[in-house]
Structures are given as C-alpha cells and as structure tokens.
N, CA and C atoms as an extended XYZ file, in Angstrom:
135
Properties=species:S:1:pos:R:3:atomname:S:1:resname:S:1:resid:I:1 pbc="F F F"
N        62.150       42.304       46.228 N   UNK     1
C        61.799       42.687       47.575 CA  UNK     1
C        62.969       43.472       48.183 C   UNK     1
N        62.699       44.839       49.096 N   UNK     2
C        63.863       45.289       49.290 CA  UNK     2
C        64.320       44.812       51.224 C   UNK     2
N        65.356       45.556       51.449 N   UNK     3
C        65.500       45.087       52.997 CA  UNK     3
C        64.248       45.784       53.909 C   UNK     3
N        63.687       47.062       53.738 N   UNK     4
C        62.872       47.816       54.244 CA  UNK     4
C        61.506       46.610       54.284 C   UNK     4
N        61.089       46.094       53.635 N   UNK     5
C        60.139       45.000       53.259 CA  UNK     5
C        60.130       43.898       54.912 C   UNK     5
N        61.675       44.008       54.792 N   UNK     6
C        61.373       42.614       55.648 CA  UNK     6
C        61.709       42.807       57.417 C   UNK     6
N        61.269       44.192       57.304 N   UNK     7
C        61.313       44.872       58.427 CA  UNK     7
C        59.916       45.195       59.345 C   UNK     7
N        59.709       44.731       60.386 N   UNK     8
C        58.524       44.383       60.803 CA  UNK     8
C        58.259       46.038       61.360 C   UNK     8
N        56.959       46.623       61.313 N   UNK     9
C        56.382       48.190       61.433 CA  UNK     9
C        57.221       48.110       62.820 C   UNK     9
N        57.157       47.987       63.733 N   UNK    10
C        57.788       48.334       64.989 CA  UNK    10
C        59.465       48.913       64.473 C   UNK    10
N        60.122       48.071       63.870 N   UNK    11
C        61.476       48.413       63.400 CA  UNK    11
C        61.680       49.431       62.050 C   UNK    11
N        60.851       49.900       61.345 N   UNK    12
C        60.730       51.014       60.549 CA  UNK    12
C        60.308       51.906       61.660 C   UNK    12
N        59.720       51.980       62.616 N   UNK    13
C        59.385       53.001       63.362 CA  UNK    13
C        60.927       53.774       64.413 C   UNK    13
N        61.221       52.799       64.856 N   UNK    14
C        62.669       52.586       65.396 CA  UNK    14
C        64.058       53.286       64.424 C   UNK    14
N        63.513       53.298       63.546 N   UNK    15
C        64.398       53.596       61.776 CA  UNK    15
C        64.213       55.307       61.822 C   UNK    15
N        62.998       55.585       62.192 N   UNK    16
C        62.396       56.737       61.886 CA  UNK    16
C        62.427       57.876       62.904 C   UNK    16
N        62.745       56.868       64.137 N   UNK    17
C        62.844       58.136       65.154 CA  UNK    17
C        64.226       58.455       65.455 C   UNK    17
N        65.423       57.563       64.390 N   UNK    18
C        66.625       57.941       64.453 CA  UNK    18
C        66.636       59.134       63.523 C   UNK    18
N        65.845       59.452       62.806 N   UNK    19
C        66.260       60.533       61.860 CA  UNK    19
C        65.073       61.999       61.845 C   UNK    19
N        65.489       62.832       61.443 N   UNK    20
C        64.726       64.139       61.607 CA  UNK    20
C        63.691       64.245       60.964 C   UNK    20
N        62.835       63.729       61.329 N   UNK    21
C        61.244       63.751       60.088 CA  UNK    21
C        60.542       64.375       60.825 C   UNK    21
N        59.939       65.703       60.304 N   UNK    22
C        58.262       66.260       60.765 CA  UNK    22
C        57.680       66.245       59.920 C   UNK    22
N        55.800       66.002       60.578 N   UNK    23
C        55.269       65.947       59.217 CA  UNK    23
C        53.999       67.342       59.577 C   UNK    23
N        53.973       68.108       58.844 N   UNK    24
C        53.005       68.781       59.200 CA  UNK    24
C        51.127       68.494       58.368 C   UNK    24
N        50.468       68.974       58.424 N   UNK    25
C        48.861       68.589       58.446 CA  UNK    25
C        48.735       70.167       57.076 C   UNK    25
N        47.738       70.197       56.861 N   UNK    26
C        47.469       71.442       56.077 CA  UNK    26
C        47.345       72.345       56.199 C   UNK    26
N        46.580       72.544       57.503 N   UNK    27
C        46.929       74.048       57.875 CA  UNK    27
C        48.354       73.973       59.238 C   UNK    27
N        48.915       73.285       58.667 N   UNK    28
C        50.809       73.792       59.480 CA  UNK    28
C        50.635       73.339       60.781 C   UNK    28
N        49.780       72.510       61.544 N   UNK    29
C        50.312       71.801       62.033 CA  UNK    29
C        51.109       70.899       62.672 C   UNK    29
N        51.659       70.340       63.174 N   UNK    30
C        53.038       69.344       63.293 CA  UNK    30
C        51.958       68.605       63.697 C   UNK    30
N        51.992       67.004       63.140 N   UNK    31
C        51.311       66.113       63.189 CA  UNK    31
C        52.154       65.169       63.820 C   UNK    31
N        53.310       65.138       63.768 N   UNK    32
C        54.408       64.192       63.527 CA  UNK    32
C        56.039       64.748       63.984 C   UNK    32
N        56.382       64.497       65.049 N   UNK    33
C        57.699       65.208       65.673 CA  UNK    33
C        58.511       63.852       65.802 C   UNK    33
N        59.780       63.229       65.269 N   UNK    34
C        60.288       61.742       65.502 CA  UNK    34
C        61.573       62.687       66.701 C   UNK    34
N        62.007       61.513       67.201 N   UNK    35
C        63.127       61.294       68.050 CA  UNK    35
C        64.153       62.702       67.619 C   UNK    35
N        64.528       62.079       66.554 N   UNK    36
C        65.310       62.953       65.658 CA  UNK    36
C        65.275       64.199       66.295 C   UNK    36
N        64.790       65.128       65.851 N   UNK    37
C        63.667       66.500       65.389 CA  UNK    37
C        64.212       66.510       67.437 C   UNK    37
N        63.870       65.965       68.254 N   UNK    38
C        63.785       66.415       69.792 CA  UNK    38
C        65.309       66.141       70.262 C   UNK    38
N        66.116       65.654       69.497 N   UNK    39
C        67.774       66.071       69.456 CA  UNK    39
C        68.445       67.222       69.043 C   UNK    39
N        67.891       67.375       68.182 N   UNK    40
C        68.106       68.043       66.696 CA  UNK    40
C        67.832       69.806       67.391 C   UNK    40
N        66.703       69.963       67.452 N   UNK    41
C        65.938       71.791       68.252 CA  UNK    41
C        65.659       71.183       69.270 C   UNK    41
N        65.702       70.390       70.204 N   UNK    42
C        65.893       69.990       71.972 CA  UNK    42
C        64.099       70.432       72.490 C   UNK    42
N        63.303       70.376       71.755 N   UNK    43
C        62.508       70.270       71.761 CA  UNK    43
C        61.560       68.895       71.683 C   UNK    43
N        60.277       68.701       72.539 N   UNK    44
C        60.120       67.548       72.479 CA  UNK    44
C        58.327       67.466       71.898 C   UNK    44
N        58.249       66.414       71.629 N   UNK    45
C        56.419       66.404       71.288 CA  UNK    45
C        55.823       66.632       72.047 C   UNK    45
C-alpha cells in the first residue's frame, strides 16, 4: 500500500492544486485548470 492510498480524495485534491496540472478534453479544451496553473500564467478558471 503506498502513502497516496491512505490519503482521503479531499487531500489528493489539496496535493493537486499545489502543482501545475491541466487537463485538456479532445478537441483542446481545458477541462481541468488546478491552483497551480493560476500561479504559474496568473490566470484563473
């Protein structure tokens, strides 16, 4: 079992908006803008 495991979804989410993740959709989209990403280009969702 790793530490990520014993991390309840609220606190992987918390994990995720410290770091720069977009996710885009298929036709290019941004589906997905975290915390990160609105530090990062000062742009926000």
């Amino acid at each position: 079992m790793t530490a990520l495991s014993y991390l309840a979804p609220d606190g992987l989410l918390a994990i995720l908006d410290l770091t720069q993740i977009m996710v885009r959709d298929f036709d290019g989209r941004i589906v997905y803008w975290a915390k990160g990403c609105e530090r990062l280009y000062g742009w926000s969702s």
